[in-house]
C-alpha positions as CSV (number, residue, x, y, z in Angstrom):
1,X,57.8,113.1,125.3
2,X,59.7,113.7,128.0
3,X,62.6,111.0,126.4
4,X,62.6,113.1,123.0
5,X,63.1,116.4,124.9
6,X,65.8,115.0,126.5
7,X,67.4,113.5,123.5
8,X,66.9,116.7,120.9
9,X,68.5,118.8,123.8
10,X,71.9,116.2,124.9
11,X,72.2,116.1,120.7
12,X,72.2,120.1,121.0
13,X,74.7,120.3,123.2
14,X,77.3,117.9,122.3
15,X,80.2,119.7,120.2
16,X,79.8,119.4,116.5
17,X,81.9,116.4,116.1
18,X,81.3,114.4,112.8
19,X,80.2,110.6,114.0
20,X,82.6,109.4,111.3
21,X,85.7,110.9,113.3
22,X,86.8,109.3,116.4
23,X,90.1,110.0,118.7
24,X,93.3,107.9,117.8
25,X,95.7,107.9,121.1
26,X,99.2,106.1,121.5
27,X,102.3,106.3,123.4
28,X,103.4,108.3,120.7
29,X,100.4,110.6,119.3
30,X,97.1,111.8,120.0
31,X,94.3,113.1,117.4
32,X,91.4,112.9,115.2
33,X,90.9,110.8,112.3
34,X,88.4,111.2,109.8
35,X,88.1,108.7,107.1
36,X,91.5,107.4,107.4
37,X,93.0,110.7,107.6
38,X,94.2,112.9,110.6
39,X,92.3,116.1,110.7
40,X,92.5,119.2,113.1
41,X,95.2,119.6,115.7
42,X,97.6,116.5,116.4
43,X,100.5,115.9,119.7
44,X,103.0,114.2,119.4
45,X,104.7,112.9,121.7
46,X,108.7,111.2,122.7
47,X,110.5,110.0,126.4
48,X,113.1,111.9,127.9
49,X,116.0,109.8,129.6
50,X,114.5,109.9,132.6
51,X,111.3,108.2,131.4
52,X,109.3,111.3,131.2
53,X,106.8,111.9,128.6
54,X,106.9,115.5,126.6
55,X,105.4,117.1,124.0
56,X,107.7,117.4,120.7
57,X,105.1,118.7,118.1
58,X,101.7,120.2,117.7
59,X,100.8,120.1,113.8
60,X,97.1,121.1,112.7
61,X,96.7,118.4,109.7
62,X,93.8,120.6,108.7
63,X,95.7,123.7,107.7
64,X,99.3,121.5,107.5
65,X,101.0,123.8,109.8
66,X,103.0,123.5,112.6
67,X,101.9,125.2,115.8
68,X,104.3,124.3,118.1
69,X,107.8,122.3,118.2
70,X,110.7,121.5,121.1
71,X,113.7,123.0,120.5
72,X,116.3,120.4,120.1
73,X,120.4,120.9,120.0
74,X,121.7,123.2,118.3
75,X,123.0,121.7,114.9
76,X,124.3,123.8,111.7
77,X,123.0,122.3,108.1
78,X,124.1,123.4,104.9
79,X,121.4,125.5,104.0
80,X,120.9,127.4,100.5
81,X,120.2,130.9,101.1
82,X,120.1,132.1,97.5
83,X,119.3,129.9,94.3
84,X,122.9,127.6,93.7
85,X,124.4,129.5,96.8
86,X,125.0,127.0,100.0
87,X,126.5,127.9,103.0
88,X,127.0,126.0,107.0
89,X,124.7,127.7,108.9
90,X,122.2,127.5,111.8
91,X,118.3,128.0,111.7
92,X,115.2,129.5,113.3
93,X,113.6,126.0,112.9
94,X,115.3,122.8,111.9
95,X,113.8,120.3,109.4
96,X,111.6,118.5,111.1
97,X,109.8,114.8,110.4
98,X,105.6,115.2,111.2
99,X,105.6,113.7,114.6
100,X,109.1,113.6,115.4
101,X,111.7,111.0,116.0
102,X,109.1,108.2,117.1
103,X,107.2,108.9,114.0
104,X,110.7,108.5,111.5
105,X,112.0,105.4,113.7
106,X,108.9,103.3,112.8
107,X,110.1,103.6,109.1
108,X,114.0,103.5,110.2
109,X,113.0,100.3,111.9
110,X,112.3,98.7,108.7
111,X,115.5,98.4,108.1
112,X,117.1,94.6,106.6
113,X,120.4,93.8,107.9
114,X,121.9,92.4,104.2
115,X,122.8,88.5,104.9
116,X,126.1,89.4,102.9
117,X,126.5,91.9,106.0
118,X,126.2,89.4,108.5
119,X,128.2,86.7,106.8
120,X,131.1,88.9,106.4
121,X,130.5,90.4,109.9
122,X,130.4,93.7,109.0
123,X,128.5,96.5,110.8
124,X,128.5,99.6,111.7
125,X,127.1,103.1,110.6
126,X,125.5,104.5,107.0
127,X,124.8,108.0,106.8
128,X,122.8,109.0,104.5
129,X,121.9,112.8,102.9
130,X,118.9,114.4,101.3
131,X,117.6,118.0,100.9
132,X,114.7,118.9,102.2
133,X,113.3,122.1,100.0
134,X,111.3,124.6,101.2
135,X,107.6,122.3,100.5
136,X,109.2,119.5,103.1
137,X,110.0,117.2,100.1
138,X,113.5,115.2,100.4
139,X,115.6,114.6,96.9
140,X,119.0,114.0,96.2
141,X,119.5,110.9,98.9
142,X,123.0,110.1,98.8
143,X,125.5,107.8,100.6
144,X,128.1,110.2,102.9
145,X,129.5,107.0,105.2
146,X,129.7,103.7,104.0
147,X,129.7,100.1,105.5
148,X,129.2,97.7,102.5
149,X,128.0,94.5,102.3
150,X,124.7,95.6,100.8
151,X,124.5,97.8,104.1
152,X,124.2,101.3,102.6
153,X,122.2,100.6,99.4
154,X,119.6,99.1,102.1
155,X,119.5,102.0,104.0
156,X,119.2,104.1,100.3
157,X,116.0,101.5,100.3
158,X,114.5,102.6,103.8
159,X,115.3,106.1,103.6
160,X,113.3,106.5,100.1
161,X,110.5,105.2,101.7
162,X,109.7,108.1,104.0
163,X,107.2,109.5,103.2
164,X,107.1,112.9,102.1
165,X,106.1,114.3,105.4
166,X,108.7,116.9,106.5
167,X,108.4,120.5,107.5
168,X,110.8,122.3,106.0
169,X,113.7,124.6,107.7
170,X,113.2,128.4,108.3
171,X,115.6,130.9,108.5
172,X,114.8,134.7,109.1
173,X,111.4,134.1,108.5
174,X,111.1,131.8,105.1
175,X,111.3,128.3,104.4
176,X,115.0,127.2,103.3
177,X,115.9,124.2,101.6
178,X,118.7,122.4,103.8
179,X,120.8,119.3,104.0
180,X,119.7,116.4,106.2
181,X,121.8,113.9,107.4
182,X,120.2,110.6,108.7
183,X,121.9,107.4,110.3
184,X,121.5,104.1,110.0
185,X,122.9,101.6,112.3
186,X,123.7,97.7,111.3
187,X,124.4,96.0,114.6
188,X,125.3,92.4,115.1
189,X,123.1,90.5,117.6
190,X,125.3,88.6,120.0
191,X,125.3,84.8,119.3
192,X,123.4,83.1,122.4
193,X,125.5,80.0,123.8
């Protein structure tokens, strides 16, 4: 009896968690799933240079909104204030990936350096742009710096494959579609003698 007392009364006072959900923790995030899916409020997390982790984003996957964010440098996008009207300016909040730059590097990383590339030696940087409108979705990916060798449409290839996962920009208190510029970098591996 005295078992079953104890039991009804520790099943009483444990929060209402779901049994299905359990906590997902890395080096880069830290959350619940449910059924696949993150639920309820989300860290992530990224290094400084001097090896020290910090907090770059709280996002509630419940109520998809961002609850808290680390300023980053100071950076002017194009950004369309009025239908057709696009002017260089800076923002309240900057387009932001869900999760932050650890989060976009593990689909950056998937880049394939083009063996047409490597045969021909060529390397360097492709830049490539997309708007971001005011639901987070990216269109209108284009090539603005060029390496060739099959280097940039591969990084057209990667970059598609983002998901749609962005929070869009805010300016004076409303979401504003903007320009994003992302960089992909094709560098030769020294030859081992």
């Amino acid at each position: 009896m005295k078992k079953t007392v104890l039991v009804v009364l520790l099943a009483c006072a444990l929060p209402t968690v779901s049994w299905s959900q359990r906590l997902r923790k890395t080096e880069f995030e830290s959350g619940m799933i449910e059924k696949g899916n993150k639920i309820g409020l989300w860290e992530y997390f990224a290094y400084t240079r001097d090896g020290r982790q910090v907090t770059v984003q709280k996002y509630d996957h419940t109520a998809k909104k961002l609850v808290f964010y680390r300023p980053v440098e100071d950076i002017m996008y194009d950004v369309q204030l009025k239908p057709g009207e696009w002017s260089r300016s800076r923002v309240d909040q900057p387009p932001l990936f869900i999760g932050g730059d650890p989060a976009l590097a593990s689909y950056t990383a998937k880049l394939v350096y083009p063996s047409a590339a490597q045969d021909r030696k060529l390397q360097g940087k492709v830049l490539i742009s997309f708007t971001i409108d005011t639901l987070g979705q990216a269109s209108g990916h284009k090539v603005l710096m060029s390496v060739g060798g099959g280097c940039d449409e591969e990084a057209m290839r990667v970059c598609r494959t983002i998901p749609q996962q962005w929070i869009p920009a805010r300016k004076d208190g409303r979401a504003v579609p903007v320009v994003y510029e992302l960089p992909f970098t094709f560098k030769l591996q020294p030859v081992a003698q």
